[in-house]
PDB file of N, CA, C and O in Angstrom:
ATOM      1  N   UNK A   1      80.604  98.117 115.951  1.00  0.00           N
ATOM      2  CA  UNK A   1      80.031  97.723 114.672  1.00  0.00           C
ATOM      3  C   UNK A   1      80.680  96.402 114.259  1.00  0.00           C
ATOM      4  O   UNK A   1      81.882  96.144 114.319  1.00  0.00           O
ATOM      5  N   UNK A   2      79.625  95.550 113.801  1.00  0.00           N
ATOM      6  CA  UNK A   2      80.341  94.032 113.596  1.00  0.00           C
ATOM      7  C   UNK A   2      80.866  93.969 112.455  1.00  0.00           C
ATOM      8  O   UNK A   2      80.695  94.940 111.718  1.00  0.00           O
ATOM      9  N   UNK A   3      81.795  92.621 111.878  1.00  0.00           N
ATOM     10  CA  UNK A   3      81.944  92.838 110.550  1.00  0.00           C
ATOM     11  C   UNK A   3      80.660  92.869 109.433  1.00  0.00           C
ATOM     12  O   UNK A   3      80.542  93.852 108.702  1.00  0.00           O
ATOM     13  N   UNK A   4      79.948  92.018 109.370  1.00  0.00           N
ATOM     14  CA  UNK A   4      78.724  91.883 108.589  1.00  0.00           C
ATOM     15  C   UNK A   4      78.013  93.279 108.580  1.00  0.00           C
ATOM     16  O   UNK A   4      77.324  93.584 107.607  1.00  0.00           O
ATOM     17  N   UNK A   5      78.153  94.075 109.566  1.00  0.00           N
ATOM     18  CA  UNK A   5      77.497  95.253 109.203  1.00  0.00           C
ATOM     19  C   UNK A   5      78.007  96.299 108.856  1.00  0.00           C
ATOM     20  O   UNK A   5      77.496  97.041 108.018  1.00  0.00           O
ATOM     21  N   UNK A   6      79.212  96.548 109.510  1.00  0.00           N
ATOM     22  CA  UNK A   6      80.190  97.444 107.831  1.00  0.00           C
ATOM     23  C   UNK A   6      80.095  96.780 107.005  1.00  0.00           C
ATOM     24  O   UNK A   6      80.239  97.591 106.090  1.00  0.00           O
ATOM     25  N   UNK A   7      79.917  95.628 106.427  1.00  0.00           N
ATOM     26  CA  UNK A   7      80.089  95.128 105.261  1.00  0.00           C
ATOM     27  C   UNK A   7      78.485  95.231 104.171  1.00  0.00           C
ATOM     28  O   UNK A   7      78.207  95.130 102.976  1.00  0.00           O
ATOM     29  N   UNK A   8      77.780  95.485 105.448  1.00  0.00           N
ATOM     30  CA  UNK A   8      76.187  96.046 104.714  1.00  0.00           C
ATOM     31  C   UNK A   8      76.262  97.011 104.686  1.00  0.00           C
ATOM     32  O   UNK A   8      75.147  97.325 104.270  1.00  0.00           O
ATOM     33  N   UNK A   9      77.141  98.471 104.916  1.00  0.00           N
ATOM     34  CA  UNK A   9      77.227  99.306 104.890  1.00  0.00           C
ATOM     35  C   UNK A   9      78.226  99.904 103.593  1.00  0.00           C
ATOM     36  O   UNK A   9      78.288 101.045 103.136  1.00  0.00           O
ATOM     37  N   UNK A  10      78.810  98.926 103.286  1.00  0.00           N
ATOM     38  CA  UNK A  10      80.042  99.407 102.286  1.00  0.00           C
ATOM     39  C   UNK A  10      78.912  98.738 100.756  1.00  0.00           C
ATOM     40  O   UNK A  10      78.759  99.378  99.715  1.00  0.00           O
ATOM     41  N   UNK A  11      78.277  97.357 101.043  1.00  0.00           N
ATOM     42  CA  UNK A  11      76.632  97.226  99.708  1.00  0.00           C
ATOM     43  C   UNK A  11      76.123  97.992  99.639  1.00  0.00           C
ATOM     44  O   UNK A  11      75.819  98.208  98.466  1.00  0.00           O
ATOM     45  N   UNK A  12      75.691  98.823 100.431  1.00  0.00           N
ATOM     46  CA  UNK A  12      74.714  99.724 100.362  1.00  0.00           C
ATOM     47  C   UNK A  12      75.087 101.156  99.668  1.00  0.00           C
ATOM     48  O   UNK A  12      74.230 101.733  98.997  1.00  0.00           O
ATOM     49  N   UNK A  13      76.384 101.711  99.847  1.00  0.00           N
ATOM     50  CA  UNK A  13      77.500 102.537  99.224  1.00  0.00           C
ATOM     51  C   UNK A  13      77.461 102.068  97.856  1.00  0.00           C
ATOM     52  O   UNK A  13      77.016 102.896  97.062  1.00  0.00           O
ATOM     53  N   UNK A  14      77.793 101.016  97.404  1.00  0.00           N
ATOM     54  CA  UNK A  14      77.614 100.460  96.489  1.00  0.00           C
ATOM     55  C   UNK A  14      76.346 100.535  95.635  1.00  0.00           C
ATOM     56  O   UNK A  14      76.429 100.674  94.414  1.00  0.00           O
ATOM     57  N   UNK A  15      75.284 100.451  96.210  1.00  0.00           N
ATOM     58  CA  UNK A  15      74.020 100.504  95.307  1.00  0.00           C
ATOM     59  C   UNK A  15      73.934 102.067  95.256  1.00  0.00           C
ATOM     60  O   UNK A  15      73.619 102.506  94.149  1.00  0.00           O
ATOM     61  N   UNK A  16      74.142 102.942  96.189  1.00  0.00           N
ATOM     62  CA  UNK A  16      74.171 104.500  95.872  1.00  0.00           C
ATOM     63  C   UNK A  16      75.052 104.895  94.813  1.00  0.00           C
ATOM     64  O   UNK A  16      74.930 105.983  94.251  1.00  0.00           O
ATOM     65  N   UNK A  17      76.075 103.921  94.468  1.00  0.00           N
ATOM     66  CA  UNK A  17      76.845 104.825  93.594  1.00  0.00           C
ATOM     67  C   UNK A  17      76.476 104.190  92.441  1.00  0.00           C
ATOM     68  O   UNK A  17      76.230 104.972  91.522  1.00  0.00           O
ATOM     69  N   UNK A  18      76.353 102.999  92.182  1.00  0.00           N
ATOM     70  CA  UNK A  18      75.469 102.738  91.290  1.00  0.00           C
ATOM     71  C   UNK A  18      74.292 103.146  90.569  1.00  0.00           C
ATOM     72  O   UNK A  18      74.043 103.120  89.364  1.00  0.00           O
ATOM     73  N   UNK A  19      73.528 103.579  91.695  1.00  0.00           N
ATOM     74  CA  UNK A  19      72.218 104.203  91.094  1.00  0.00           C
ATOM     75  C   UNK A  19      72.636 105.293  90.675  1.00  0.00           C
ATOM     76  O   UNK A  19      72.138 105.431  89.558  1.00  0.00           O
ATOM     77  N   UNK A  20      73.317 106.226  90.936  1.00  0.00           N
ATOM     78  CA  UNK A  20      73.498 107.581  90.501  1.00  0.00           C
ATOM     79  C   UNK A  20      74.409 107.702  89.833  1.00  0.00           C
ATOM     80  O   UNK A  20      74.665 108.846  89.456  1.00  0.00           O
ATOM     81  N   UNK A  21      75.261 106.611  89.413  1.00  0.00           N
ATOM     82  CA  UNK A  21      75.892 106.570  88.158  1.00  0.00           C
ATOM     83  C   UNK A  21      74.907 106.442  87.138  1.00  0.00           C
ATOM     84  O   UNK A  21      74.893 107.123  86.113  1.00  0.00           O
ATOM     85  N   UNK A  22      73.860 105.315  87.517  1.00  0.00           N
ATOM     86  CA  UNK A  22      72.739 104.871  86.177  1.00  0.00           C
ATOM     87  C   UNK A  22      71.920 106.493  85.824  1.00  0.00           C
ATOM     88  O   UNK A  22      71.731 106.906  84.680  1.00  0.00           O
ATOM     89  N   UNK A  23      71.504 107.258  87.135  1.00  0.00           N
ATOM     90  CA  UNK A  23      70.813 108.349  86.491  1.00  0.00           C
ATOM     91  C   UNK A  23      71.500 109.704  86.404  1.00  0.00           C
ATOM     92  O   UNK A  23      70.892 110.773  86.456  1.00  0.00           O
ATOM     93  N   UNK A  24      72.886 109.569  86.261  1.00  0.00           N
ATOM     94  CA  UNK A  24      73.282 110.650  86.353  1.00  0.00           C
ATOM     95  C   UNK A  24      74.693 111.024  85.440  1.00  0.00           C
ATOM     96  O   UNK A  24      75.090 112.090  84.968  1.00  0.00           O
ATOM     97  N   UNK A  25      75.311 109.497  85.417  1.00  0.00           N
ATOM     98  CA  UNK A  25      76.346 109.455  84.528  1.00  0.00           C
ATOM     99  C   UNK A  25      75.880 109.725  82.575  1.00  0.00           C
ATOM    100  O   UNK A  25      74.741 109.733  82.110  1.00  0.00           O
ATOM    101  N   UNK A  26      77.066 109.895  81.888  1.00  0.00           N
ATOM    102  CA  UNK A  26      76.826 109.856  81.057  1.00  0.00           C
ATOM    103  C   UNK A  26      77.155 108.469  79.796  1.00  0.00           C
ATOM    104  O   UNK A  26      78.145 107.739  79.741  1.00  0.00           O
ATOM    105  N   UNK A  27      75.860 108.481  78.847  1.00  0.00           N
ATOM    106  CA  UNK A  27      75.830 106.850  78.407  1.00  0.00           C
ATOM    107  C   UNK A  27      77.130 106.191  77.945  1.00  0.00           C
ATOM    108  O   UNK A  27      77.575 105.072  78.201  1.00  0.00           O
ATOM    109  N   UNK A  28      77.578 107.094  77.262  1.00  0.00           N
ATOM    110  CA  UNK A  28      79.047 106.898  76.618  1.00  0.00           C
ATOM    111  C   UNK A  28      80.061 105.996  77.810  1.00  0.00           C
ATOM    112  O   UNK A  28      80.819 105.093  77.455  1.00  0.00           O
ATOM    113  N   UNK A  29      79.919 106.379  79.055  1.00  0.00           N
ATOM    114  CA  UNK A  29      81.085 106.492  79.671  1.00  0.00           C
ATOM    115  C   UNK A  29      80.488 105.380  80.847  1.00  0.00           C
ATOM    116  O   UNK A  29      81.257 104.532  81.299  1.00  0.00           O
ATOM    117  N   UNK A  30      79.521 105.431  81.154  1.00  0.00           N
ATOM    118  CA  UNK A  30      78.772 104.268  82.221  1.00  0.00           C
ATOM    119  C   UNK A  30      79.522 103.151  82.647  1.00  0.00           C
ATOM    120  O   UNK A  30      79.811 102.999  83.834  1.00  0.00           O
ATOM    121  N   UNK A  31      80.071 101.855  81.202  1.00  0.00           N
ATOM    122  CA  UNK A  31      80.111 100.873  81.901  1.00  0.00           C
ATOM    123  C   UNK A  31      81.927 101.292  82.644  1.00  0.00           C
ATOM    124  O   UNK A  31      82.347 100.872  83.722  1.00  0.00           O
ATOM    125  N   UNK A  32      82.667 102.181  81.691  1.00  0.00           N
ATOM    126  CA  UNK A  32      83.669 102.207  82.798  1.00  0.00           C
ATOM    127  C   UNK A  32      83.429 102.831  84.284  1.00  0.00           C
ATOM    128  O   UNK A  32      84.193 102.538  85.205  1.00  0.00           O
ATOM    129  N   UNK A  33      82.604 103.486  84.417  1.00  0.00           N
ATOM    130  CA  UNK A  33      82.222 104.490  85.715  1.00  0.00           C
ATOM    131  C   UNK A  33      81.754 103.212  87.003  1.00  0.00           C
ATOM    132  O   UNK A  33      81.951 103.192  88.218  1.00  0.00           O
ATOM    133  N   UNK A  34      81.061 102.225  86.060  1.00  0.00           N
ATOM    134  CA  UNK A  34      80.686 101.496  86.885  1.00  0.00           C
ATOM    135  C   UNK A  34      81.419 100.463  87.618  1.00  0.00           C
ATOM    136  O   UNK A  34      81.067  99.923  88.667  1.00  0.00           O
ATOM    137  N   UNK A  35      82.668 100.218  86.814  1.00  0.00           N
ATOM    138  CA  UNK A  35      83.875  99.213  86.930  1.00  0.00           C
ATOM    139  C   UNK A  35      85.074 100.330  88.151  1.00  0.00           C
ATOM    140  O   UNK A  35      85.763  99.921  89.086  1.00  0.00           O
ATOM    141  N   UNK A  36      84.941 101.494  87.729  1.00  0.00           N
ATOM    142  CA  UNK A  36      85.413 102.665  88.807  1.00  0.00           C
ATOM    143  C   UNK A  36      84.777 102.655  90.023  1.00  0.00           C
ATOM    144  O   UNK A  36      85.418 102.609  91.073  1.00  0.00           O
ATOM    145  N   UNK A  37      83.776 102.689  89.990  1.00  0.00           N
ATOM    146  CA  UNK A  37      82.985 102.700  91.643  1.00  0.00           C
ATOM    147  C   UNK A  37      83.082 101.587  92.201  1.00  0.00           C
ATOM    148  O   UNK A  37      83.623 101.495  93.302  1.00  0.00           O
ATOM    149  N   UNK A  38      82.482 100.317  91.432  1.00  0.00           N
ATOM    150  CA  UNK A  38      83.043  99.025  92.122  1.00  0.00           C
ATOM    151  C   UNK A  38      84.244  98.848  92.824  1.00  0.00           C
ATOM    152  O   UNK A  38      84.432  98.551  94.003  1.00  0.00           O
ATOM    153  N   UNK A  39      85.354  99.173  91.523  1.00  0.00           N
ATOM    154  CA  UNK A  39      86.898  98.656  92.388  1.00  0.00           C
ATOM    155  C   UNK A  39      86.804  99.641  93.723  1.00  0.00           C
ATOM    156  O   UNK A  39      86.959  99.221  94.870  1.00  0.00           O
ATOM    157  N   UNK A  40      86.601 100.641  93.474  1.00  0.00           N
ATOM    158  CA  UNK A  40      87.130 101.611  94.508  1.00  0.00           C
ATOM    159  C   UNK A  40      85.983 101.118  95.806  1.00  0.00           C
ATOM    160  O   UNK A  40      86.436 100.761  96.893  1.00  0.00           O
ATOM    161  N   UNK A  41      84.871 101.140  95.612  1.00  0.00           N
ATOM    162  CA  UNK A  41      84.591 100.722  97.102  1.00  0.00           C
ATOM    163  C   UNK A  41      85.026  99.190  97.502  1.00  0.00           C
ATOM    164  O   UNK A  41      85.611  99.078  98.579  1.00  0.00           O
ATOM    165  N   UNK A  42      84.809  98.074  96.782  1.00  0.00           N
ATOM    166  CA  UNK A  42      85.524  97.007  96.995  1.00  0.00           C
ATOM    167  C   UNK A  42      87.358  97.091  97.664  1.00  0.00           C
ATOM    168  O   UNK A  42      87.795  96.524  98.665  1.00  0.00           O
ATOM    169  N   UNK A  43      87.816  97.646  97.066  1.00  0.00           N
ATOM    170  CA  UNK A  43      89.175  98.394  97.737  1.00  0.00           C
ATOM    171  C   UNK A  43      89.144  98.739  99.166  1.00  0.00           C
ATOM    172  O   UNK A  43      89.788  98.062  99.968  1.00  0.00           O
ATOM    173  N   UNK A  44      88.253 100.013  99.635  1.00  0.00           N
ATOM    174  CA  UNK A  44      87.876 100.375 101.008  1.00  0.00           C
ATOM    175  C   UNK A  44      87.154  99.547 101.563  1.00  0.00           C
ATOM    176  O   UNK A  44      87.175  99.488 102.792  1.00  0.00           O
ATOM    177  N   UNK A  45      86.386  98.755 100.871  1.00  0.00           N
ATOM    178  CA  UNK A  45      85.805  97.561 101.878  1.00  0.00           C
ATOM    179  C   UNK A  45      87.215  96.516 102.046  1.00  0.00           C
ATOM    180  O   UNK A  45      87.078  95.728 102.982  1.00  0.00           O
ATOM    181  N   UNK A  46      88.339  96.407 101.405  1.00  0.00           N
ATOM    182  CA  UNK A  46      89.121  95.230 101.962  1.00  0.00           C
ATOM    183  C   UNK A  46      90.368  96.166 102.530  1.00  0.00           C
ATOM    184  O   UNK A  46      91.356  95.573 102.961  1.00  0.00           O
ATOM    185  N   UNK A  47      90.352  97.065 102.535  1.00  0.00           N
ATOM    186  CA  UNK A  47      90.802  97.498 103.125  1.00  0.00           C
ATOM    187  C   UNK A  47      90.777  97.583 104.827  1.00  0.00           C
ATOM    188  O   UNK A  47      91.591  97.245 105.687  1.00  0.00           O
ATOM    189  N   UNK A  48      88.960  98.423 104.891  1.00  0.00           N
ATOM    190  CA  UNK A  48      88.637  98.380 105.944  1.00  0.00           C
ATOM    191  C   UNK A  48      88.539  96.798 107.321  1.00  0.00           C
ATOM    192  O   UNK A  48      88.691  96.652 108.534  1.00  0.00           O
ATOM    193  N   UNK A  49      88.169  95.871 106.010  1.00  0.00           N
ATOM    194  CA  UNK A  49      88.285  94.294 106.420  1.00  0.00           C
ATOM    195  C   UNK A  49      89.684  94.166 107.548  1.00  0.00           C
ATOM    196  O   UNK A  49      89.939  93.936 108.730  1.00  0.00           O
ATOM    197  N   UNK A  50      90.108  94.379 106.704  1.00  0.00           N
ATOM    198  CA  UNK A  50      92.429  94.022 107.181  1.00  0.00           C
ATOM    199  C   UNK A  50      91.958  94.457 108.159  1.00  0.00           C
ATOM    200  O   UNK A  50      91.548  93.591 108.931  1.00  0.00           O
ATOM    201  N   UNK A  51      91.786  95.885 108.598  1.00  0.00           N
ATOM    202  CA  UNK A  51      92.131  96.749 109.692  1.00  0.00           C
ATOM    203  C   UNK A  51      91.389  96.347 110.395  1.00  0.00           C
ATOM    204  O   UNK A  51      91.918  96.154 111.490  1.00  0.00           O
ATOM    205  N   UNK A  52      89.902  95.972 110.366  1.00  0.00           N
ATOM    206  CA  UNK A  52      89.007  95.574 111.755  1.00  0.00           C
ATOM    207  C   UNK A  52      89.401  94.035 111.950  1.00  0.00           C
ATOM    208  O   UNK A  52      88.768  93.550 112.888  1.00  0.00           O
ATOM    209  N   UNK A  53      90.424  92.973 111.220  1.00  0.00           N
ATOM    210  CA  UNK A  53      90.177  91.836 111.011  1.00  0.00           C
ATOM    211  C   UNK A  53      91.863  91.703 112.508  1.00  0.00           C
ATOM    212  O   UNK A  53      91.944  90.995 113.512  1.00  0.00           O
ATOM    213  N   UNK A  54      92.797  92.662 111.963  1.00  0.00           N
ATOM    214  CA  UNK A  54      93.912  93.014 112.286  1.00  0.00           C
ATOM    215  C   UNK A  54      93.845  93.179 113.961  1.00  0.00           C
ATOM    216  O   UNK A  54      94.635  92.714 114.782  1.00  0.00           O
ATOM    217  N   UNK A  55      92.652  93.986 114.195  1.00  0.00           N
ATOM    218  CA  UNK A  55      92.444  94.441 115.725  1.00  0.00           C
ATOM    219  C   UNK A  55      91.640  93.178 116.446  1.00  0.00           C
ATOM    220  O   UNK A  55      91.304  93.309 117.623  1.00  0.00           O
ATOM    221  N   UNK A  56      91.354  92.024 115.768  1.00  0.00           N
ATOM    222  CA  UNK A  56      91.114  90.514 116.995  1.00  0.00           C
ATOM    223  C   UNK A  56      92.113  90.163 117.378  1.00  0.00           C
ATOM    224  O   UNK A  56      91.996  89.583 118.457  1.00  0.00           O
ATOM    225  N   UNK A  57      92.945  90.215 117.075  1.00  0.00           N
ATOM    226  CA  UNK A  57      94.396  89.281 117.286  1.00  0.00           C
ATOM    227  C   UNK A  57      95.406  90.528 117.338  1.00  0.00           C
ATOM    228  O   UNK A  57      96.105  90.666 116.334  1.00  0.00           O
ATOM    229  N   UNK A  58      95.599  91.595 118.541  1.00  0.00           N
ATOM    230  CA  UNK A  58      95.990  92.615 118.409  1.00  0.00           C
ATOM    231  C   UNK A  58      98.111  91.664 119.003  1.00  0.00           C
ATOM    232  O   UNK A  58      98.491  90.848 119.843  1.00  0.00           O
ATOM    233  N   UNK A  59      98.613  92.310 118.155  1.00  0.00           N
ATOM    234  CA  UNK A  59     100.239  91.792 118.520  1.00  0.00           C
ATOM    235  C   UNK A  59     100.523  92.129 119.705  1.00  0.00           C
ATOM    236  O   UNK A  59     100.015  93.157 120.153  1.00  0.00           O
ATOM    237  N   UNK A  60     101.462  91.296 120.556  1.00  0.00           N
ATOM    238  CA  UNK A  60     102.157  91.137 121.787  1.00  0.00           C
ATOM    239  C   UNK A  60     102.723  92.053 121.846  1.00  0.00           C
ATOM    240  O   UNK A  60     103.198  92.490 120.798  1.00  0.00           O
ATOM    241  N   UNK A  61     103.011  93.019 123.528  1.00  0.00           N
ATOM    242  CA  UNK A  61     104.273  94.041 123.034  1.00  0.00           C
ATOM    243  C   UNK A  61     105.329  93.279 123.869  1.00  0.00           C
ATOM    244  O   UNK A  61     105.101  92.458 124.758  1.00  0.00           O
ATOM    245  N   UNK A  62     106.482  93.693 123.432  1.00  0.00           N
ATOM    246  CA  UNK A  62     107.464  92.856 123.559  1.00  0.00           C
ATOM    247  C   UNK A  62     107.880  93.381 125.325  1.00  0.00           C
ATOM    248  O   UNK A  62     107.583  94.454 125.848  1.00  0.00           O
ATOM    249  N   UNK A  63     108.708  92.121 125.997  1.00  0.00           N
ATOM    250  CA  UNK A  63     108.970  92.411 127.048  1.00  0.00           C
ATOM    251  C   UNK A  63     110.656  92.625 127.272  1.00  0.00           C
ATOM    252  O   UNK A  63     111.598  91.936 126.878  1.00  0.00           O
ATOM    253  N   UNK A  64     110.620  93.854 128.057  1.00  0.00           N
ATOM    254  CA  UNK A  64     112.165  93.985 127.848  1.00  0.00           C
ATOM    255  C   UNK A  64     113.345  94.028 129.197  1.00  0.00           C
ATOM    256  O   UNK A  64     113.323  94.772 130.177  1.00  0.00           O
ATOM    257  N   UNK A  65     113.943  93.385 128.987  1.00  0.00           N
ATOM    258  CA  UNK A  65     114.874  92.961 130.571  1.00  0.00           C
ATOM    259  C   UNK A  65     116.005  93.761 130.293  1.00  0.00           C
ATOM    260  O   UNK A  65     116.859  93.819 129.409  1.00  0.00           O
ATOM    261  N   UNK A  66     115.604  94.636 131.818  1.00  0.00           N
ATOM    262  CA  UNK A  66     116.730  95.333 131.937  1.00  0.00           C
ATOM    263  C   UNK A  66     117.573  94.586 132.978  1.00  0.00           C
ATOM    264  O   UNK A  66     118.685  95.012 133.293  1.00  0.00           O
TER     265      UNK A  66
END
């Protein structure tokens, strides 16, 4: 899976939780719910970023003289 397409995959998470915050949350409480779902998938999306970004350039293992 490339980056661009986890990354259409973590928008798309995004519009699900969105939408079902809009029809399901309650009015009172919405715009924080919505500032909650954002950070938190934005979070696992940079999260997930690091870690697939981390494995191109995987570190040297060290060489050891006996």
């Amino acid at each position: 899976m490339g980056f661009w397409l986890g990354t259409l995959v973590f928008f798309l998470i995004q519009i699900v939780a969105t939408a079902t915050i809009n029809f399901v949350g309650k009015p009172g409480n919405k715009g924080l719910t919505h500032i909650m779902a954002f950070t938190t998938v934005f979070q696992l999306w940079f999260i997930w970023a690091i870690i697939y970004m981390a494995q191109m350039n995987p570190l040297i293992n060290p060489e050891y003289k006996e």
